[in-house]
DOKOL-698562 format. One record per atom (N, C-alpha, C, O): chain; residue number from 1; x, y negated, z; atom name. Coordinates in nm, 4 decimals, padded with zeros to 6 digits. Layout:
['A' NUM [X Y Z] 'CA']
...
//
This chain:
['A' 1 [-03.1013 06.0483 13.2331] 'N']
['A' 1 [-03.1496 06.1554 13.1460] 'CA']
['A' 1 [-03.2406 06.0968 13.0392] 'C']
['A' 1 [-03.3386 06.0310 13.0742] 'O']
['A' 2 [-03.2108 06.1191 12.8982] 'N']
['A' 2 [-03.2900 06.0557 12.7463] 'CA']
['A' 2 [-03.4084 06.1626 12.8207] 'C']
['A' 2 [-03.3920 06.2675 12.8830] 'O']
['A' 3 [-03.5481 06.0772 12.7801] 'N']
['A' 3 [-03.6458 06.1654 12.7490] 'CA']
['A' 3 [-03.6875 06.0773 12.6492] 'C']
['A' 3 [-03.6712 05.9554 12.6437] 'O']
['A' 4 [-03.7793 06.2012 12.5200] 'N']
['A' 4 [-03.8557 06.1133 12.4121] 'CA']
['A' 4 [-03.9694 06.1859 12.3940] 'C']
['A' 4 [-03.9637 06.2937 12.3349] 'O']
['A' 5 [-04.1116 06.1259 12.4526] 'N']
['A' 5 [-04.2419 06.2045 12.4754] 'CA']
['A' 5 [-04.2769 06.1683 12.3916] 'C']
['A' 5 [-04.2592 06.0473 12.3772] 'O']
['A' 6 [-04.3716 06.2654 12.2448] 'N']
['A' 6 [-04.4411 06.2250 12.2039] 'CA']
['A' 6 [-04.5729 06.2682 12.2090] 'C']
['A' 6 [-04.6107 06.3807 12.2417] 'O']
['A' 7 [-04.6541 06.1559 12.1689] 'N']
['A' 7 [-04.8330 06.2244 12.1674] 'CA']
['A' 7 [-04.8919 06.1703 12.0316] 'C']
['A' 7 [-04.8494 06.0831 11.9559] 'O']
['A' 8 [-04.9775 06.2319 12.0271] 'N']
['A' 8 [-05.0702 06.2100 11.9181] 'CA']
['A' 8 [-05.0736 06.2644 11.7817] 'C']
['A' 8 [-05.0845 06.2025 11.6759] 'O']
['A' 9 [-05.0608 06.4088 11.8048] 'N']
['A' 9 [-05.0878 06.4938 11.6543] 'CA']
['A' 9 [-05.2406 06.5594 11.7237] 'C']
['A' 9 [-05.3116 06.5382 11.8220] 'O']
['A' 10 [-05.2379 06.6536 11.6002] 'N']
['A' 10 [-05.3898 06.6943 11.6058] 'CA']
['A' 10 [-05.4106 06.7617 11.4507] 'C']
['A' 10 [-05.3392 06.7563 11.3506] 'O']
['A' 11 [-05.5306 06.8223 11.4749] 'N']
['A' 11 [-05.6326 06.8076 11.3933] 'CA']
['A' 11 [-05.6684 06.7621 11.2377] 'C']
['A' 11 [-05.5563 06.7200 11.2090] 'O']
['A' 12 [-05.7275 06.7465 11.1470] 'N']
['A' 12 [-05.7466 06.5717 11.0626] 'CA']
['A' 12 [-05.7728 06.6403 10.9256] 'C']
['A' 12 [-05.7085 06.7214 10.8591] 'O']
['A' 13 [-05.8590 06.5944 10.9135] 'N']
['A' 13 [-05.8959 06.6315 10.7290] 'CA']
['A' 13 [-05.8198 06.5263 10.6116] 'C']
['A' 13 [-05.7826 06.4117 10.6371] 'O']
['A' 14 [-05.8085 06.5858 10.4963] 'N']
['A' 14 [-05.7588 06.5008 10.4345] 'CA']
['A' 14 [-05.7577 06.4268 10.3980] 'C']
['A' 14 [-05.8598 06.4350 10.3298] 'O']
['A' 15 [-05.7164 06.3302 10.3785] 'N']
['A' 15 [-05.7400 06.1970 10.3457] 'CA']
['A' 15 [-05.7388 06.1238 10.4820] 'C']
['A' 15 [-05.7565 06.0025 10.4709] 'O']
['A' 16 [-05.7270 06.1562 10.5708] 'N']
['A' 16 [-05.7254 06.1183 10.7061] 'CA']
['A' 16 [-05.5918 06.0403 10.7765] 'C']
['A' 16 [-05.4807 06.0456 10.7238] 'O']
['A' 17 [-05.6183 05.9666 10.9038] 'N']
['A' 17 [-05.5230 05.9412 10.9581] 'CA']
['A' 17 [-05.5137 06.0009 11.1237] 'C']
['A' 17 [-05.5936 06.0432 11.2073] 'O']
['A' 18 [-05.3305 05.9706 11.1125] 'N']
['A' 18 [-05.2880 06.0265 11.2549] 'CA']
['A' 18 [-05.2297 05.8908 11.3145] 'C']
['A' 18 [-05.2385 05.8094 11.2226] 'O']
['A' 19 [-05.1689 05.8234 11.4367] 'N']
['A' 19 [-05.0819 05.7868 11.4795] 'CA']
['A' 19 [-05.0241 05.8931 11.5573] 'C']
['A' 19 [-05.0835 05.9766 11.6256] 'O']
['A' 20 [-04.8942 05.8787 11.5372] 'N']
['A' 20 [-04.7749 05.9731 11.6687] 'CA']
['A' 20 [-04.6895 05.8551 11.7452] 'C']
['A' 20 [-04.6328 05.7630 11.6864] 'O']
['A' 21 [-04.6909 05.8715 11.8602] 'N']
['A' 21 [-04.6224 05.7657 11.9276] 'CA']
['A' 21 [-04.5234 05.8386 12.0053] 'C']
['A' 21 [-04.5335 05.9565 12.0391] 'O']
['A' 22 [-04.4167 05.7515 12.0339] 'N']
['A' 22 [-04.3013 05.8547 12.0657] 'CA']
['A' 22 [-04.2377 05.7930 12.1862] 'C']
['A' 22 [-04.1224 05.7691 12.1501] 'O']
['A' 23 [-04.2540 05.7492 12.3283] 'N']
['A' 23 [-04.2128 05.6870 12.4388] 'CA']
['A' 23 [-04.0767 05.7241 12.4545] 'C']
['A' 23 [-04.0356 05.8380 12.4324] 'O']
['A' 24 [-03.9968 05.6163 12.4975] 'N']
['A' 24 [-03.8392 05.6520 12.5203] 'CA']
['A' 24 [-03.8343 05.6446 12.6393] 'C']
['A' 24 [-03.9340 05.5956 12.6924] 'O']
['A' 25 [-03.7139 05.6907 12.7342] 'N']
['A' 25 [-03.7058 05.6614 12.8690] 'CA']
['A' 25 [-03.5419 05.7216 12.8977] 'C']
['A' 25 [-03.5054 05.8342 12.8639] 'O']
['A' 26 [-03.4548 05.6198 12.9671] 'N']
['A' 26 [-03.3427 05.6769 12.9828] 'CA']
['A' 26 [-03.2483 05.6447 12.8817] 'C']
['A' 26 [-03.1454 05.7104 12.8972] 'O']
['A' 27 [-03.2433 05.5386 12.7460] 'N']
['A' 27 [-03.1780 05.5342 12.6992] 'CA']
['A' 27 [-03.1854 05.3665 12.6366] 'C']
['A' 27 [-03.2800 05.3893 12.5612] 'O']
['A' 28 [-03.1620 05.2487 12.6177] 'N']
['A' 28 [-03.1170 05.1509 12.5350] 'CA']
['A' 28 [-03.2139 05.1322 12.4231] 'C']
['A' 28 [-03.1532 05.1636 12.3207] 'O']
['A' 29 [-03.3257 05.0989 12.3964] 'N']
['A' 29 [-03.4125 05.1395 12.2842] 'CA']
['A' 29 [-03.3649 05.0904 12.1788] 'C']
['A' 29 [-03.3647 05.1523 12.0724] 'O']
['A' 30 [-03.3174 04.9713 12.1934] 'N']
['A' 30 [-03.2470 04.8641 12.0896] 'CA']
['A' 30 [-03.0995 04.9130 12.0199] 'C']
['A' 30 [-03.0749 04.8954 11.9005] 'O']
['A' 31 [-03.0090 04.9755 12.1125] 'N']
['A' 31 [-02.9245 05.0187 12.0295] 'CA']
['A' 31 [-02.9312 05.2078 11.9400] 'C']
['A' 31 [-02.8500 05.2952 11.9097] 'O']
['A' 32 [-03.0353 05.1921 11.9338] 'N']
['A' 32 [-03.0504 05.3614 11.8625] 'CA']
['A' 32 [-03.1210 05.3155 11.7218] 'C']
['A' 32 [-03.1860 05.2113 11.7145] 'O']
['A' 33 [-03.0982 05.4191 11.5919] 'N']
['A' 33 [-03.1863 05.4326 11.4662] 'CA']
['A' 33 [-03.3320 05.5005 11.5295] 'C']
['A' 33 [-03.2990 05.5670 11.6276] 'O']
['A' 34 [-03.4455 05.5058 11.5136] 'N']
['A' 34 [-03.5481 05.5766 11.5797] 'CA']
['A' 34 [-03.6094 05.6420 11.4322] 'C']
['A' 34 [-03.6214 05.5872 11.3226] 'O']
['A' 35 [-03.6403 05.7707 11.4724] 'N']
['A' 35 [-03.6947 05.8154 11.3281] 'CA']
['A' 35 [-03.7861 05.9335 11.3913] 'C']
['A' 35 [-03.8156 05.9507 11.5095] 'O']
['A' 36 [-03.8198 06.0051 11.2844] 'N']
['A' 36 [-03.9636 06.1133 11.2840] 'CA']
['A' 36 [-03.9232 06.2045 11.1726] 'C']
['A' 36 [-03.9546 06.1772 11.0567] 'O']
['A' 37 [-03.8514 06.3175 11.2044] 'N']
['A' 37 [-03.8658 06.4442 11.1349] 'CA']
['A' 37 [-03.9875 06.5909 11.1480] 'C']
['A' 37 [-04.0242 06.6501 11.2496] 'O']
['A' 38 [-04.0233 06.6126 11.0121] 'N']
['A' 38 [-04.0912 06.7371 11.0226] 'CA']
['A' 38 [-04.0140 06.8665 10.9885] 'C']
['A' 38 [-03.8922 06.8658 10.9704] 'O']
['A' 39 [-04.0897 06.9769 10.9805] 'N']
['A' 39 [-04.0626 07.1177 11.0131] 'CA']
['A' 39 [-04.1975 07.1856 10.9605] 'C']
['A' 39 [-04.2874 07.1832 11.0445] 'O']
['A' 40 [-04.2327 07.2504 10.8289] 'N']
['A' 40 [-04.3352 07.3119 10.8319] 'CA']
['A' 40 [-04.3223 07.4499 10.8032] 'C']
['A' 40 [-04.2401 07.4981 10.7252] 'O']
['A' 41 [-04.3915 07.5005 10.8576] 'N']
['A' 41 [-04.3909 07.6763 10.8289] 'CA']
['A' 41 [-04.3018 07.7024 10.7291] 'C']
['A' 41 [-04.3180 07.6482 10.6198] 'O']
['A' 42 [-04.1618 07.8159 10.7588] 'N']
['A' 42 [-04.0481 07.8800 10.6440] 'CA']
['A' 42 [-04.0422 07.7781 10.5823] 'C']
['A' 42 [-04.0783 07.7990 10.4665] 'O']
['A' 43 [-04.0022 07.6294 10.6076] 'N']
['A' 43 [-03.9342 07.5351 10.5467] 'CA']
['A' 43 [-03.8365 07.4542 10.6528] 'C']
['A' 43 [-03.8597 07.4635 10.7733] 'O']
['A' 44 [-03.7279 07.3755 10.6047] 'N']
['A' 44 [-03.6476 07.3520 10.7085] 'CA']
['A' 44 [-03.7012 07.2272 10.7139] 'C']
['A' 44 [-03.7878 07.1702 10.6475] 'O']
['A' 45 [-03.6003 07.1808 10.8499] 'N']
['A' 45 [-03.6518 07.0279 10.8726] 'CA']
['A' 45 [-03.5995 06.9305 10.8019] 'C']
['A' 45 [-03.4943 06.9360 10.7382] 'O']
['A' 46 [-03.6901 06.8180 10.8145] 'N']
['A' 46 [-03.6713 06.6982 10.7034] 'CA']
['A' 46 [-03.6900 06.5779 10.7834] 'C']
['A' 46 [-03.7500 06.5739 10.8908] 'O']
['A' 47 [-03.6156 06.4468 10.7035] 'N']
['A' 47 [-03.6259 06.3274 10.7643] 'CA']
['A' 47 [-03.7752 06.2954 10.6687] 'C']
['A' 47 [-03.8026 06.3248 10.5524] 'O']
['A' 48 [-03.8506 06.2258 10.7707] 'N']
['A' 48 [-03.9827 06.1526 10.7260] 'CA']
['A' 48 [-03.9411 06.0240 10.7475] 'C']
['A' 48 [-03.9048 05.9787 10.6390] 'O']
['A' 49 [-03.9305 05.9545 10.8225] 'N']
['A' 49 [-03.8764 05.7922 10.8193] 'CA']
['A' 49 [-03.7733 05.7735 10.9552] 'C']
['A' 49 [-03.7588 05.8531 11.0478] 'O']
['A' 50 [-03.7111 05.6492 10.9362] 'N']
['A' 50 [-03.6570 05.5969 11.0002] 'CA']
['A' 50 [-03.6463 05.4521 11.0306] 'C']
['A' 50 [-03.6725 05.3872 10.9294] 'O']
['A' 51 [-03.6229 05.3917 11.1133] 'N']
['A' 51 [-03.6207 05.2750 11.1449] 'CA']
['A' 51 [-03.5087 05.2218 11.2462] 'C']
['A' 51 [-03.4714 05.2620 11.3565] 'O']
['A' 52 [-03.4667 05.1058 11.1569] 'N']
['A' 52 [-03.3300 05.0211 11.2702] 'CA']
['A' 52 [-03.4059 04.8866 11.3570] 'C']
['A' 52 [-03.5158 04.8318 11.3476] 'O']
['A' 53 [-03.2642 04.8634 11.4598] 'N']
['A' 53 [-03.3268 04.7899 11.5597] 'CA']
['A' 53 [-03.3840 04.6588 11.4585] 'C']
['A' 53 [-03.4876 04.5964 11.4818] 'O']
['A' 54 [-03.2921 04.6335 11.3427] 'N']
['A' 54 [-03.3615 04.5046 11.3035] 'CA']
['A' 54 [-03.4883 04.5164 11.1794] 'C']
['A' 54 [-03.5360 04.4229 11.1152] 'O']
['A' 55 [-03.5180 04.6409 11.1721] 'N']
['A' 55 [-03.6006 04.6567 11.1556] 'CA']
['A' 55 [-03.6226 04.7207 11.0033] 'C']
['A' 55 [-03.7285 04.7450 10.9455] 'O']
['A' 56 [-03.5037 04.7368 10.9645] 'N']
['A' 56 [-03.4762 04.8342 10.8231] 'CA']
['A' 56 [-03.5335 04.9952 10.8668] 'C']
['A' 56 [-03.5255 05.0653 10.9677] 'O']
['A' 57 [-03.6052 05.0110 10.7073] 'N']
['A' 57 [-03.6738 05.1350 10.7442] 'CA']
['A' 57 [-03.5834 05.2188 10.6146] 'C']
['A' 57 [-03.4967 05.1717 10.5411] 'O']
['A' 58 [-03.6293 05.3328 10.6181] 'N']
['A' 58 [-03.5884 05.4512 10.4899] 'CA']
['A' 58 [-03.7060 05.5584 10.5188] 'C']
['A' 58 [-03.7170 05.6018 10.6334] 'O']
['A' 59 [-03.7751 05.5926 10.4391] 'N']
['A' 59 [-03.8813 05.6913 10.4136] 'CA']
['A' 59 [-03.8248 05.7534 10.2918] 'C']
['A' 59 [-03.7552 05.7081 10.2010] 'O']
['A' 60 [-03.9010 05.9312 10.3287] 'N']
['A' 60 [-03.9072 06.0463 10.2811] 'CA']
['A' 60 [-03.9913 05.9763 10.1524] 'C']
['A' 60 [-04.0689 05.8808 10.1536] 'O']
['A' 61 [-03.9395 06.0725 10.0270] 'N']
['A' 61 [-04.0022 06.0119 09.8663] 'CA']
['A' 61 [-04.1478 06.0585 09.8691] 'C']
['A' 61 [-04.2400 06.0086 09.8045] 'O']
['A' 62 [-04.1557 06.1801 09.9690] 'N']
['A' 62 [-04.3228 06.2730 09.9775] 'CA']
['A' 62 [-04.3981 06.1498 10.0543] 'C']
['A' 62 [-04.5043 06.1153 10.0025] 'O']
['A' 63 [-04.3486 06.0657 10.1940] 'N']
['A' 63 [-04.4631 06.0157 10.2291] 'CA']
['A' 63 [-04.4963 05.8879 10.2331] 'C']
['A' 63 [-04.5846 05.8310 10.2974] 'O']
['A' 64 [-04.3639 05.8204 10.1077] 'N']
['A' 64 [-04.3628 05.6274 10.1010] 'CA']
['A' 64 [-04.4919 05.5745 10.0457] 'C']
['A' 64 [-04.5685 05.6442 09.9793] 'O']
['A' 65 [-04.5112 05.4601 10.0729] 'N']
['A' 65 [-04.6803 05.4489 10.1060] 'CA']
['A' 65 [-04.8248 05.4989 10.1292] 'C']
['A' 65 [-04.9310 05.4749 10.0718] 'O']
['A' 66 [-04.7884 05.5819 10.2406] 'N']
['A' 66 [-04.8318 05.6572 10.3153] 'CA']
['A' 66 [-04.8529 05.6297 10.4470] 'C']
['A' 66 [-04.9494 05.5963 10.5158] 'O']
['A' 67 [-04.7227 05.6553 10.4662] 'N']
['A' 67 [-04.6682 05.6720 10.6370] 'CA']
['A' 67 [-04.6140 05.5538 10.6411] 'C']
['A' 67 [-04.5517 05.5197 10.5406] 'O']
['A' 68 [-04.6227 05.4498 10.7673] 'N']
['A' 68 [-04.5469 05.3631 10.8217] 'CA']
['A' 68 [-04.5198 05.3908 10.9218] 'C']
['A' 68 [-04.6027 05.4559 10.9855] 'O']
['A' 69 [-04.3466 05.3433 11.0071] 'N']
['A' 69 [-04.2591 05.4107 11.1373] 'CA']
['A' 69 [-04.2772 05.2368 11.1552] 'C']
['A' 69 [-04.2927 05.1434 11.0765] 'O']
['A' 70 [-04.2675 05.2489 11.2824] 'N']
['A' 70 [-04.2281 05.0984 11.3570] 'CA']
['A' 70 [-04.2339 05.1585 11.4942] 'C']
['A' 70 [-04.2737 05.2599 11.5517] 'O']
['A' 71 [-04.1461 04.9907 11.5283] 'N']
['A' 71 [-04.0977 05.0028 11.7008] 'CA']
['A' 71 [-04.1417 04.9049 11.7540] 'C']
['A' 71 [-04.1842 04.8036 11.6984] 'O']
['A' 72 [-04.1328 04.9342 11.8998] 'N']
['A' 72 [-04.1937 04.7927 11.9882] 'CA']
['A' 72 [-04.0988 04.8221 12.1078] 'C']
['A' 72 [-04.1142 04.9061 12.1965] 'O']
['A' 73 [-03.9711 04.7109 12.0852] 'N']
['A' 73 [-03.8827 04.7405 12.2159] 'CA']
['A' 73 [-03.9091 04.7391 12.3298] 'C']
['A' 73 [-03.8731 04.8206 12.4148] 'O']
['A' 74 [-04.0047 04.6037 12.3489] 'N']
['A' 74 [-04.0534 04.5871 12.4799] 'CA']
['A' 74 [-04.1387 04.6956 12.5399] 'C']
['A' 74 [-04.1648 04.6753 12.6585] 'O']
['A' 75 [-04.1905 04.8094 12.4863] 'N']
['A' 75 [-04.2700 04.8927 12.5417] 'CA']
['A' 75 [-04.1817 05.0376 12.4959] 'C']
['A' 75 [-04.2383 05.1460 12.4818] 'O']
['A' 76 [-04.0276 05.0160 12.4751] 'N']
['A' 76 [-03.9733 05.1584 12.4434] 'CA']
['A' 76 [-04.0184 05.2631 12.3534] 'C']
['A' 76 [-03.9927 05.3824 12.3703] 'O']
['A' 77 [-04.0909 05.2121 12.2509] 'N']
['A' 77 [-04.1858 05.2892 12.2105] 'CA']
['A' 77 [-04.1806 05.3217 12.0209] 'C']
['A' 77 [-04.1460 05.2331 11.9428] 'O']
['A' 78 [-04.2062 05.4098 11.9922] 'N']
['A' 78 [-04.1613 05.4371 11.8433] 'CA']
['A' 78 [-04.3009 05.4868 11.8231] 'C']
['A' 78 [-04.3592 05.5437 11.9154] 'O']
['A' 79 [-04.3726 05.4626 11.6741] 'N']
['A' 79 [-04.4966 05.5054 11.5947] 'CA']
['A' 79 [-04.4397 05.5453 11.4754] 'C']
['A' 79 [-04.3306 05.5382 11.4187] 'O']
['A' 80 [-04.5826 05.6024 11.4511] 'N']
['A' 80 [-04.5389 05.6923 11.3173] 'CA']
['A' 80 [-04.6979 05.6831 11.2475] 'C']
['A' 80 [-04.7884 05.7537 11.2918] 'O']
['A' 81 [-04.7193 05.5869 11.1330] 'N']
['A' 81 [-04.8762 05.5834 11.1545] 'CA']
['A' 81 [-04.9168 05.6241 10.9850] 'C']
['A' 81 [-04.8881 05.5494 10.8915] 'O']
['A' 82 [-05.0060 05.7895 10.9649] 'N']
['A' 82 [-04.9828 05.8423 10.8772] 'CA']
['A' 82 [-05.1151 05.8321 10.8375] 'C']
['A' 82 [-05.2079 05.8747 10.9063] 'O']
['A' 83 [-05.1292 05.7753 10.7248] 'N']
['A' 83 [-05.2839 05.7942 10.6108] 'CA']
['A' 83 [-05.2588 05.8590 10.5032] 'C']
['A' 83 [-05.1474 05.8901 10.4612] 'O']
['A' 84 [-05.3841 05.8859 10.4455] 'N']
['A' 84 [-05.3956 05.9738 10.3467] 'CA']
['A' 84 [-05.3254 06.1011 10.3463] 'C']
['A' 84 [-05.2625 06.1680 10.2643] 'O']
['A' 85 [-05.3606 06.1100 10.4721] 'N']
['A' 85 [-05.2688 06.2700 10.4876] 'CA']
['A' 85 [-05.3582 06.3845 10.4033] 'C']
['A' 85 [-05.4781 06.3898 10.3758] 'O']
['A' 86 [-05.2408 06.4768 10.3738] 'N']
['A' 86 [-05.2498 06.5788 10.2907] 'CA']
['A' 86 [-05.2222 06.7250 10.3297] 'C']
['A' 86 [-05.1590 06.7547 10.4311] 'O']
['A' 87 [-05.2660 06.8021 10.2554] 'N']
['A' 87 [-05.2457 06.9553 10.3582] 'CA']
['A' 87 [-05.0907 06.9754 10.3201] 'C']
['A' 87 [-05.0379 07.0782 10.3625] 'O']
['A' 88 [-05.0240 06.8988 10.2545] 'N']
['A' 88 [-04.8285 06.9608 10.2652] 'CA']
['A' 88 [-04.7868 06.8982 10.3829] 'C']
['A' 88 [-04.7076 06.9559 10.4573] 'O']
['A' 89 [-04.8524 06.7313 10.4219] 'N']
['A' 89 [-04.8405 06.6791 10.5833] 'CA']
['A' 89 [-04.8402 06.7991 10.7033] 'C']
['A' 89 [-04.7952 06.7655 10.8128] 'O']
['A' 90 [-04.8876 06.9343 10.6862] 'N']
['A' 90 [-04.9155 07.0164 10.8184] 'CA']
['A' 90 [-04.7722 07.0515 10.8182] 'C']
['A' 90 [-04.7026 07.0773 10.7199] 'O']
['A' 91 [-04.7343 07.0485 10.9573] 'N']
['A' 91 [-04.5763 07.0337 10.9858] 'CA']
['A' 91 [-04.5765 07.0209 11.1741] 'C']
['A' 91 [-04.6700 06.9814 11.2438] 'O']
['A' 92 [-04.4473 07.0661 11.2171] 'N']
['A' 92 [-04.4496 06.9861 11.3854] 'CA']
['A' 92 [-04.3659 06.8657 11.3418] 'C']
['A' 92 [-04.2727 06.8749 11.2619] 'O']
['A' 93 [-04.4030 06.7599 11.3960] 'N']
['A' 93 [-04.3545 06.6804 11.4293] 'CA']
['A' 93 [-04.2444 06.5746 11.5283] 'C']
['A' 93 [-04.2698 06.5276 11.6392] 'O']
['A' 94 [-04.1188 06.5577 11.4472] 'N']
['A' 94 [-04.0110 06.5053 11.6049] 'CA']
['A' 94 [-03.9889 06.4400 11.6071] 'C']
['A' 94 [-03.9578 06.3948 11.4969] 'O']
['A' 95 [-03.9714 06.3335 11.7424] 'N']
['A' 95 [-03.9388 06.2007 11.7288] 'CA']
['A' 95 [-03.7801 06.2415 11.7594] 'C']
['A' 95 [-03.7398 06.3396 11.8218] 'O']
['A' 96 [-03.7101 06.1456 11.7020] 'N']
['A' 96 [-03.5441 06.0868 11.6777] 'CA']
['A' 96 [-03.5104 05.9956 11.7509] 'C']
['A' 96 [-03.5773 05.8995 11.7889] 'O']
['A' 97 [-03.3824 06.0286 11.7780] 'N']
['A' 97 [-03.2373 05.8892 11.8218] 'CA']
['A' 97 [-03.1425 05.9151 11.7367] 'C']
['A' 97 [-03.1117 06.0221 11.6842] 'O']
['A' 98 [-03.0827 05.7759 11.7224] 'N']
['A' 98 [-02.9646 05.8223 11.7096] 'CA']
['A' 98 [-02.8605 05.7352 11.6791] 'C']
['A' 98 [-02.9211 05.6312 11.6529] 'O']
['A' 99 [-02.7170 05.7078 11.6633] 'N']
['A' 99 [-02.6260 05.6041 11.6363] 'CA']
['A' 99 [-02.6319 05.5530 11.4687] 'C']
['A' 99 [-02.5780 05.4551 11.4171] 'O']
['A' 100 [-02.6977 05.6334 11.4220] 'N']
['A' 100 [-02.7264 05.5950 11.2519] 'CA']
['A' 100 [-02.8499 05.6437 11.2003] 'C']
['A' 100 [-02.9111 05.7279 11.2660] 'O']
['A' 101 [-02.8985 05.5994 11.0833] 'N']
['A' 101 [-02.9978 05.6402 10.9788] 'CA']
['A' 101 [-02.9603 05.7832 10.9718] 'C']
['A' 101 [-03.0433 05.8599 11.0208] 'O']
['A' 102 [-02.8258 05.8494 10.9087] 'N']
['A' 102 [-02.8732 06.0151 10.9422] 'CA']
['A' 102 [-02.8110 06.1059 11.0265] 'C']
['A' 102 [-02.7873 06.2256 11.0098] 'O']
['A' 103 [-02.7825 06.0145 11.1411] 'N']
['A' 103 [-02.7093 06.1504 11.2401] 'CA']
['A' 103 [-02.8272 06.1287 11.3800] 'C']
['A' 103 [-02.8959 06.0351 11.4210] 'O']
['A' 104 [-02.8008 06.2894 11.4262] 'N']
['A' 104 [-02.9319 06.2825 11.5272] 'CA']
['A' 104 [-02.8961 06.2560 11.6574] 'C']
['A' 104 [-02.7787 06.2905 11.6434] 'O']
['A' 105 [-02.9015 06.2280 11.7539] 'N']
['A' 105 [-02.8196 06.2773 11.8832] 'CA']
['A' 105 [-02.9384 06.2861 11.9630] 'C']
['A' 105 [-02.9109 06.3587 12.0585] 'O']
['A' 106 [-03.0448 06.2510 11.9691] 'N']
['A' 106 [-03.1704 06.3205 12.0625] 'CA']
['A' 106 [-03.2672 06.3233 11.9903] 'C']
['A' 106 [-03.3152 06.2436 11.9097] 'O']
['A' 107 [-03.3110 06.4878 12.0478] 'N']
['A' 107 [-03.4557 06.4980 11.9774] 'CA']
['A' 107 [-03.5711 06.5115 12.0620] 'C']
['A' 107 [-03.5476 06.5872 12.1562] 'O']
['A' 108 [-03.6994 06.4597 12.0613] 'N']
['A' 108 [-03.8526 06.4874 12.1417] 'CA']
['A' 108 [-03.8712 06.6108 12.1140] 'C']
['A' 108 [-03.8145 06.6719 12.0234] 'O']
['A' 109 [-03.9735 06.6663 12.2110] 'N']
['A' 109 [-04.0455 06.7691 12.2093] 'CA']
['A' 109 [-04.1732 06.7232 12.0222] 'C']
['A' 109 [-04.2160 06.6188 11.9728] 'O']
['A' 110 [-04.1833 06.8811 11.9833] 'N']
['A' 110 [-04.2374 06.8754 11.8680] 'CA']
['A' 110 [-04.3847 06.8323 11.8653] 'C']
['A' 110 [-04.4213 06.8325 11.9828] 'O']
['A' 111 [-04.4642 06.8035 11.8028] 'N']
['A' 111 [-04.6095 06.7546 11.7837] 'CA']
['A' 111 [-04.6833 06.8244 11.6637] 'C']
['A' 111 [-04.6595 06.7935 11.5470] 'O']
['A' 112 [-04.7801 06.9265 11.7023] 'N']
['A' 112 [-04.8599 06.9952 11.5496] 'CA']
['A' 112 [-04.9516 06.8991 11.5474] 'C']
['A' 112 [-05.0434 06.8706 11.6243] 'O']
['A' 113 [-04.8835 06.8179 11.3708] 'N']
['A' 113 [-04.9806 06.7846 11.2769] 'CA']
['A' 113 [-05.0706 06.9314 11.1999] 'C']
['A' 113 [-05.0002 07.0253 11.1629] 'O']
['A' 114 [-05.1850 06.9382 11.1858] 'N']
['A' 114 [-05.2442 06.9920 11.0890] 'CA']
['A' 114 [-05.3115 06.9193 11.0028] 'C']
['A' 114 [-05.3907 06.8470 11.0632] 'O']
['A' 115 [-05.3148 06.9088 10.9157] 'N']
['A' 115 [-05.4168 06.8522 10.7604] 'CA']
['A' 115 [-05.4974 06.9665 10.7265] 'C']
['A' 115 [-05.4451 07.0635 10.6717] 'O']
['A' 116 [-05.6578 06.9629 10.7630] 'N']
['A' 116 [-05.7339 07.1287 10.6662] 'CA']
['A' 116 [-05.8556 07.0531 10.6883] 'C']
['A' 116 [-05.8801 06.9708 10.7765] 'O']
['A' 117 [-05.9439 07.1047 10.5713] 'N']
['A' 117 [-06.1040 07.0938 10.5948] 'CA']
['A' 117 [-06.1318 07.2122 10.6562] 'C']
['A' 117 [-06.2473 07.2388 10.6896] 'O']
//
């Protein structure tokens, strides 16, 4: 059974940072794309980044040098590490699998980012 836990939203004023970390379990970490889509209030969901096993990324045009995604196979583990966050950043947050850059085949439970003073 895929599980993909993530932790670490919250809170955060602007200009601020988050990490989201996204634990895999049950699946090959190395052969999947790993990525991080949002969802914010009456807007649909969107790819925020992605990352391949060798280590090619693709980021959203809203959060490129911003946000950095990386992986650490040996610990199954996917990040998502967001500065200078902004109040359009307030969104849930999902961690991704999948056989390519844009097709999904598992999704994590969601994570509320908020950005507010």
């Amino acid at each position: 059974q895929v599980q993909l836990v993530v932790s670490g939203g919250g809170l955060v004023q602007p200009g601020g940072s988050l990490r989201l970390s996204c634990a895999a379990s049950g699946i090959i970490f190395r052969f999947y794309v790993w990525g991080w889509y949002r969802q914010a209030p009456g807007k649909q969901r969107e790819m925020v980044a992605v990352v391949t096993s060798d280590g090619s990324t693709n980021y959203a045009d809203s959060v490129k040098g911003r946000f950095t995604i990386s992986g650490d196979n040996a610990k199954n583990t996917v990040f998502l590490q967001m500065n200078s966050l902004k109040p359009e950043d307030t969104a849930v947050y999902y961690c991704t699998a999948g056989p390519t850059m844009t097709v999904v085949a598992y999704w994590g439970q969601g994570t509320q980012v908020t950005v507010s003073s």
